[in-house]
Z-matrix of the N, CA and C atoms (Angstrom, degrees):
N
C 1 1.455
C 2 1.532 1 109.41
N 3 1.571 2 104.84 1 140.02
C 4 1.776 3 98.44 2 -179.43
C 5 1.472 4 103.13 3 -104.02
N 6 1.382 5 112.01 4 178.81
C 7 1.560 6 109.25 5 -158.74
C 8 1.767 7 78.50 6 -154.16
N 9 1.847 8 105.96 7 111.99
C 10 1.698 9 94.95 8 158.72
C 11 1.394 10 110.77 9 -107.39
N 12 1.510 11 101.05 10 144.88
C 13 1.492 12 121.98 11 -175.53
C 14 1.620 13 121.07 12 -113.99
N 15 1.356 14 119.02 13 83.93
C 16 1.809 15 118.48 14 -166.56
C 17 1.336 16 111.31 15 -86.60
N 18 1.484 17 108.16 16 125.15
C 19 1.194 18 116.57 17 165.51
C 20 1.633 19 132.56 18 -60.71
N 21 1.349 20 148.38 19 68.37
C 22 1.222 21 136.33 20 -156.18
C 23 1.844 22 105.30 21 -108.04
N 24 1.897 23 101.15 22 179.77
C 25 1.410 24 85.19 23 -178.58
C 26 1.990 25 66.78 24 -145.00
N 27 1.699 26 87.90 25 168.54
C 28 1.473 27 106.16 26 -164.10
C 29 1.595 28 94.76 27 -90.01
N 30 1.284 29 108.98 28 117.02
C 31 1.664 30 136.47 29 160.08
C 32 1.301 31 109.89 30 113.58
N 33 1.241 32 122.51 31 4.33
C 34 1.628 33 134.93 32 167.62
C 35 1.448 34 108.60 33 -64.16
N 36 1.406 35 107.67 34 102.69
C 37 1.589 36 118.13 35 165.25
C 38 1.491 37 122.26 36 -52.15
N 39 1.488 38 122.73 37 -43.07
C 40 1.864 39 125.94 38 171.86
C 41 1.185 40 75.62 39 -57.91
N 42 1.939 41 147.44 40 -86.52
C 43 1.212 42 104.34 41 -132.43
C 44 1.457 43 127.10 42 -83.24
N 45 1.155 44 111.20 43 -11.88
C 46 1.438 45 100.63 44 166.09
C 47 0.830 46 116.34 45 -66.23
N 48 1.608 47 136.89 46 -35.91
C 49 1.718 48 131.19 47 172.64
C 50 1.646 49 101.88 48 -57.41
N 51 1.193 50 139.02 49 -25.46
C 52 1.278 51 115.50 50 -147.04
C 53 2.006 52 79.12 51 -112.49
N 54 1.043 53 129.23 52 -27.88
C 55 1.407 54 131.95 53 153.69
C 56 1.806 55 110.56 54 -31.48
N 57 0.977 56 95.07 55 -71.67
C 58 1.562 57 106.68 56 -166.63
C 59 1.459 58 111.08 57 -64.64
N 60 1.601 59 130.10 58 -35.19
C 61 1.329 60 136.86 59 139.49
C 62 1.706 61 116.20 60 -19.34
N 63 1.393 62 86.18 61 -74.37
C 64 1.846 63 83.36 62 164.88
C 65 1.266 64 133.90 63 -43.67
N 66 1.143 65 104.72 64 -53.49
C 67 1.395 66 120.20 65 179.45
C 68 1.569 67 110.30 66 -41.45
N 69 1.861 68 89.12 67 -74.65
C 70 1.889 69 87.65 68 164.06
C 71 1.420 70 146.06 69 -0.53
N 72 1.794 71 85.96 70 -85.06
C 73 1.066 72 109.73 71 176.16
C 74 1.727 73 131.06 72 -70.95
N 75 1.483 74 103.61 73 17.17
C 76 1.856 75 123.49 74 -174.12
C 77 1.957 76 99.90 75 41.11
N 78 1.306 77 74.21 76 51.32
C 79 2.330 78 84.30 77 148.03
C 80 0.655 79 133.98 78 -141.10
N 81 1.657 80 99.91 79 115.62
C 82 1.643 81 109.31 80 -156.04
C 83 1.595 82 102.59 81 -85.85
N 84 1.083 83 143.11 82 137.94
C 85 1.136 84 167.84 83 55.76
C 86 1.311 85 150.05 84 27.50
N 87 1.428 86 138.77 85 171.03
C 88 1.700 87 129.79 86 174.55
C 89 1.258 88 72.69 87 -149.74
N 90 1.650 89 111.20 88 134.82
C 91 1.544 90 143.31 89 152.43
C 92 1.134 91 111.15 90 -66.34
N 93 1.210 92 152.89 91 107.52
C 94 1.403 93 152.16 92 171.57
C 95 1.645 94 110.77 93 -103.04
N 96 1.401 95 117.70 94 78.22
C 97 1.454 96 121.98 95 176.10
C 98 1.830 97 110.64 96 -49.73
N 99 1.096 98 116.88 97 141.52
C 100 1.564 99 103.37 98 -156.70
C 101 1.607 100 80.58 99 -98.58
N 102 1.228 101 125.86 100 -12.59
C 103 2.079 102 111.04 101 175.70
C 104 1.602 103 105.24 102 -81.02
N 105 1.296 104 107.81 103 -14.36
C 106 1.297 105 99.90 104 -164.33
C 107 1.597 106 105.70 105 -113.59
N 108 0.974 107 141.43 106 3.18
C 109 1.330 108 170.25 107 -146.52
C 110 1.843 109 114.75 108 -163.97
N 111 1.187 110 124.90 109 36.30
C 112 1.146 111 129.39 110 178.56
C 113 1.677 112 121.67 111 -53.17
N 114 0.906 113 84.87 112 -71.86
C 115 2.218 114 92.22 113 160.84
C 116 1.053 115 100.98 114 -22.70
N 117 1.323 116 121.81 115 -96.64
C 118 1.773 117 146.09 116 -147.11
C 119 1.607 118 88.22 117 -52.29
N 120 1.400 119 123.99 118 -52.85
C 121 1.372 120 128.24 119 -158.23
C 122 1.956 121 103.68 120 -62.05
N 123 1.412 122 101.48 121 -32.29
C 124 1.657 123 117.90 122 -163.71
C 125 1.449 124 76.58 123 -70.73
N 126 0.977 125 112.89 124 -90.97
C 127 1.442 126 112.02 125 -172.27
C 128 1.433 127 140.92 126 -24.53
N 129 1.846 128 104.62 127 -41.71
C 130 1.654 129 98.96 128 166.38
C 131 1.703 130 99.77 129 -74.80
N 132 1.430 131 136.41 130 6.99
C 133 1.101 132 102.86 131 -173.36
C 134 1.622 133 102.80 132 -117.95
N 135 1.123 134 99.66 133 -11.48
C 136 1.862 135 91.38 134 159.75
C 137 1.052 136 120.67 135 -82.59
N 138 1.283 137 129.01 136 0.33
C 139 1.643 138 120.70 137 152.14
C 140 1.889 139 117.49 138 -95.34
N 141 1.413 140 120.79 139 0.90
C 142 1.227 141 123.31 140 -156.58
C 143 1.557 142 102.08 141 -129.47
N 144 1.662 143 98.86 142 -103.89
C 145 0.970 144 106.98 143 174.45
C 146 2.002 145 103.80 144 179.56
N 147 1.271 146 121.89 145 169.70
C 148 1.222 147 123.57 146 -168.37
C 149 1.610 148 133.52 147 -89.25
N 150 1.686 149 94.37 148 19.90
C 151 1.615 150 104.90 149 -173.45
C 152 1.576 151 98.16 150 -101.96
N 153 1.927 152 107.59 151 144.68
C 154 1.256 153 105.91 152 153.78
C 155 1.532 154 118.45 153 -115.95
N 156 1.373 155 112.16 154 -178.01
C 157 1.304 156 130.67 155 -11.18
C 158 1.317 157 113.62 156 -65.80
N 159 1.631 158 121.42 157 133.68
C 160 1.335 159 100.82 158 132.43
C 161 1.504 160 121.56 159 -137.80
N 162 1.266 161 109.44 160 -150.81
C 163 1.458 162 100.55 161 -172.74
C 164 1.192 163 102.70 162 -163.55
N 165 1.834 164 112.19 163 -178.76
C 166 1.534 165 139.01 164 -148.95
C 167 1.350 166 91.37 165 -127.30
N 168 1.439 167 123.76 166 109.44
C 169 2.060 168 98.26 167 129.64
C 170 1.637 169 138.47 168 -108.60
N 171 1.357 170 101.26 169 117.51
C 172 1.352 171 118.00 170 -159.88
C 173 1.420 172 107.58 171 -61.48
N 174 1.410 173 145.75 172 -178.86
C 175 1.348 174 133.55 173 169.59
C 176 1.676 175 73.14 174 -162.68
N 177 1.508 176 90.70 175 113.11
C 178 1.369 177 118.59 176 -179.07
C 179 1.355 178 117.65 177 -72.10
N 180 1.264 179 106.60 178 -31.38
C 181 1.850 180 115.33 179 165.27
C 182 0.737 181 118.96 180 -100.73
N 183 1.492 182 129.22 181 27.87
C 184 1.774 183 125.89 182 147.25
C 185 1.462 184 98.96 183 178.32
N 186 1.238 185 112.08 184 96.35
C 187 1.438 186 138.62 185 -158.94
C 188 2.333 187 98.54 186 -65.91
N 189 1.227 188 86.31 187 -27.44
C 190 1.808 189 104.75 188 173.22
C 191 1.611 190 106.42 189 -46.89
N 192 1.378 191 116.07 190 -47.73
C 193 1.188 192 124.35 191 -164.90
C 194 1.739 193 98.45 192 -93.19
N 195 1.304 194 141.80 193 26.88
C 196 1.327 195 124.49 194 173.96
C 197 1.578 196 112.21 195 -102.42
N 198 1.176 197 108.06 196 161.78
C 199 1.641 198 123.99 197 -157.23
C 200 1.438 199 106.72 198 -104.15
N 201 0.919 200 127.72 199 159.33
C 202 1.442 201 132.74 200 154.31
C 203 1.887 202 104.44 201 -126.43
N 204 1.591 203 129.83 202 147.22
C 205 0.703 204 124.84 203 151.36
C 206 1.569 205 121.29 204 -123.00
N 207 1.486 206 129.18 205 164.88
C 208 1.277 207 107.77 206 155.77
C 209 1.282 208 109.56 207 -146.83
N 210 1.250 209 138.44 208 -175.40
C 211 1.280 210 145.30 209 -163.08
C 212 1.382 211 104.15 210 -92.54
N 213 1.723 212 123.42 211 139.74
C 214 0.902 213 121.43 212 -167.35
C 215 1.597 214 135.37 213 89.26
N 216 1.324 215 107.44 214 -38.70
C 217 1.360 216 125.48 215 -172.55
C 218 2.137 217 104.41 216 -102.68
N 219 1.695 218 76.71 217 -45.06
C 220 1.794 219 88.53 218 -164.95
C 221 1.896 220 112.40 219 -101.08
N 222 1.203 221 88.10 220 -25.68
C 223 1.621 222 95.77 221 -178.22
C 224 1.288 223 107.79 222 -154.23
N 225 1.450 224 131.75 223 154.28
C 226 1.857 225 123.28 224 167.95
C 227 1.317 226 108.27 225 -132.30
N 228 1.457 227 107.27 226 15.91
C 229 1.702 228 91.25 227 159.01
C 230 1.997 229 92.86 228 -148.53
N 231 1.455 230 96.08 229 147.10
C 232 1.427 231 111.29 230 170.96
C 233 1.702 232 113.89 231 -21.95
N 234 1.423 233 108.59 232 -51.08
C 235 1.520 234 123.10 233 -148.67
C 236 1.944 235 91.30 234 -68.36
N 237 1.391 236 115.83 235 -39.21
C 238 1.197 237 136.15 236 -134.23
C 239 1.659 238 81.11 237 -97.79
N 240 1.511 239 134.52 238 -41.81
C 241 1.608 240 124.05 239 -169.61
C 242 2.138 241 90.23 240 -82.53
N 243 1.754 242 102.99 241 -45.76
C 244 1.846 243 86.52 242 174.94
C 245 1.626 244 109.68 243 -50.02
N 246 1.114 245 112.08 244 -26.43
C 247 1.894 246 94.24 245 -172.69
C 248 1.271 247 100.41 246 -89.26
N 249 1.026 248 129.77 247 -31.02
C 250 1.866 249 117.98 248 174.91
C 251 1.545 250 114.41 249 -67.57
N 252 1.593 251 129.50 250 -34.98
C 253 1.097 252 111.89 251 135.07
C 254 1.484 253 138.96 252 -15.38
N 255 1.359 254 117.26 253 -87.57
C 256 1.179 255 143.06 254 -170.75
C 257 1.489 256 111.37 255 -39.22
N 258 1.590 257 80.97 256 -34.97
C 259 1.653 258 96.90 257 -173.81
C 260 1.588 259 124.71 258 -71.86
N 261 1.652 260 89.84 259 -9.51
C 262 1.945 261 100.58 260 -149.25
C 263 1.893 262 79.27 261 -125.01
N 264 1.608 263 137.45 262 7.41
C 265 0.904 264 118.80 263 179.94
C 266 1.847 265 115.47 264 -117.62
């Protein structure tokens, strides 16, 4: 089972657009506010980089195989991180 985990920050318009995408499209998710979630956030961003949204997909039965993405690096438009999702679920 995969598990997505989005990095967002409070008053960021991409992530609420890229939130509500989800929503849409019935994928459920974990919101990871990056003020409120500081750790987890340090961490996806010393392997990535410091833009949101982005996000994790975990693969709960073999943690080896989980993803990190982030903006810029992995995708540059909203539409393009929902289809790498889609792709990884």
């Amino acid at each position: 089972m995969k598990q997505i985990v989005v990095f967002t920050m409070q008053g960021c318009g991409h992530c609420q657009h890229f939130k509500g995408m989800l929503n849409e499209n019935k994928i459920e998710f974990h919101d990871r506010d990056i003020n409120q979630y500081p750790d987890e956030y340090e961490m996806f961003k010393s392997a990535k980089n410091d833009l949101v949204p982005a996000f994790m997909v975990i693969d709960e039965d073999n943690t080896d195989n989980s993803e990190l993405f982030a903006a810029d690096l992995d995708f540059k438009t909203l539409e393009e991180a929902l289809n790498l999702i889609k792709e990884r679920i």
